[in-house]
Structures are given as C-alpha cells and as structure tokens.
C-alpha positions in Angstrom: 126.4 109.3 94.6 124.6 109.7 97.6 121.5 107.5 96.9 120.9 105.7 94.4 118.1 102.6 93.0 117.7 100.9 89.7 116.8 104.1 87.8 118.1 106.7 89.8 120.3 108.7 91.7 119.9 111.2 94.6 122.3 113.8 96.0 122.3 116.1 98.6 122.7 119.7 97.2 122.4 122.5 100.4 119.4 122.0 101.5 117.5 120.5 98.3 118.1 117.1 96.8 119.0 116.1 92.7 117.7 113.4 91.1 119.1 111.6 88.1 118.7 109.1 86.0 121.3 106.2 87.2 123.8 104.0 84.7 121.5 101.1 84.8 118.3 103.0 83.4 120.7 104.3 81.0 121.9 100.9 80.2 118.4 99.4 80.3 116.5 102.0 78.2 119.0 103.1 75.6 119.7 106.6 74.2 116.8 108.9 75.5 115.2 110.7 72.7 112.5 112.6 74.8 111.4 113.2 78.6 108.0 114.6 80.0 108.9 116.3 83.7 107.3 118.5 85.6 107.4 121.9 85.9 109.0 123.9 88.9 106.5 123.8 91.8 104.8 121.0 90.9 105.0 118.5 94.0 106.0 115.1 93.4 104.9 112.3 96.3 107.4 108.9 96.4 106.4 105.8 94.3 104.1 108.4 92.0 104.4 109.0 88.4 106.5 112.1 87.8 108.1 111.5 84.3 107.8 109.8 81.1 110.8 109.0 79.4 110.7 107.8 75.8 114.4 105.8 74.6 115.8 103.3 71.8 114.4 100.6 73.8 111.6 101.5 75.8 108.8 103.9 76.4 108.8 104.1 80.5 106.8 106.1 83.1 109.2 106.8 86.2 108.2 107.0 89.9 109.5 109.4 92.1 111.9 108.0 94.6 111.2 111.1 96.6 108.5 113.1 97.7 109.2 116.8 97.5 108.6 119.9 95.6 110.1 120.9 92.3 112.8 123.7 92.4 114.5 123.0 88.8 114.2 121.2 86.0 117.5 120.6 84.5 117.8 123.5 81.8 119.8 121.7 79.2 116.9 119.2 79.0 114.8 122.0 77.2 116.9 121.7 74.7 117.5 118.4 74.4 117.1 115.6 76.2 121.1 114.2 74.9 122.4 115.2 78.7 120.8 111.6 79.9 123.0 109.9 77.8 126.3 111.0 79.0 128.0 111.5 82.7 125.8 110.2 85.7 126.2 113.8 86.9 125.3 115.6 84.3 121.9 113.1 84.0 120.3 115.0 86.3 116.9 115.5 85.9 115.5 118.0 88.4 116.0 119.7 91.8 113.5 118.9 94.6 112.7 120.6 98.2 112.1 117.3 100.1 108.9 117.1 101.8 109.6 116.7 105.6 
C-alpha cells in the first residue's frame, strides 16, 4: 500500500490513483452488504461525501481522501459488493484521475 488512513487505501496505478477500502473499515464496519459510488466522470473533491456504504455493523457515508475524477468503478462491485470483504487489493473501490 501506498497511502493509506483509517478507511482507506491509495495506490499509484500509471498515471491514475485506486482507492480502497482499508482492513480497519473492514474490521470496524463488518461484512459490506451494499455500496452507493459514483459513476465514471463524476468528480470527487477531498473530505466530500463520495460513497455510502451499508455493512453488519454500520450504515456509513465515506469522504473522499482525494480529489479527482472518476475513471472506474470497480466492475465486480456491480455485482456484488462481497469483493470488500476479502483481500485489501481486491477492496478496491474505484479509479480516479487526481486533480492537480
């Protein structure tokens, strides 16, 4: 992991960034059962809502850690959102174009 606070993790990939959801929201919100995130080209600004994430134990909005736009939204979350409950790597929520 590159970056990485409370709830999530940022890495470097070319020139955009992935964010994911880090061990310790895992640990502190239980099994995810649903997540709200924005769509590709939507721009998210740092400190911002940018997701809603509904789990075993908690119902949370999320801040962006980053500004930036949205490049892609992690496909397997379409389908379910199970991928936040395994690997840190394969948490990933979304790909972002960071906002210089």
């Amino acid at each position: 992991m590159e970056n990485e606070n409370k709830y999530f993790w940022t890495k470097k990939d070319g020139d955009n960034v992935r964010l994911g959801l880090s061990k310790d929201a895992q640990d502190e919100l239980g099994n995810v059962t649903y997540i709200d995130l924005p769509k590709a080209g939507s721009k998210l600004v740092a400190g911002d809502t940018f997701a809603s994430i509904e789990a075993e134990k908690a119902v949370s909005d999320m801040p962006s850690p980053v500004s930036g736009t949205v490049v892609e939204v992690n496909p397997a979350l379409k389908e379910s959102p199970d991928a936040l409950n395994g690997d840190w790597d394969e948490a990933w929520l979304l790909t972002l174009s960071e906002s210089k």
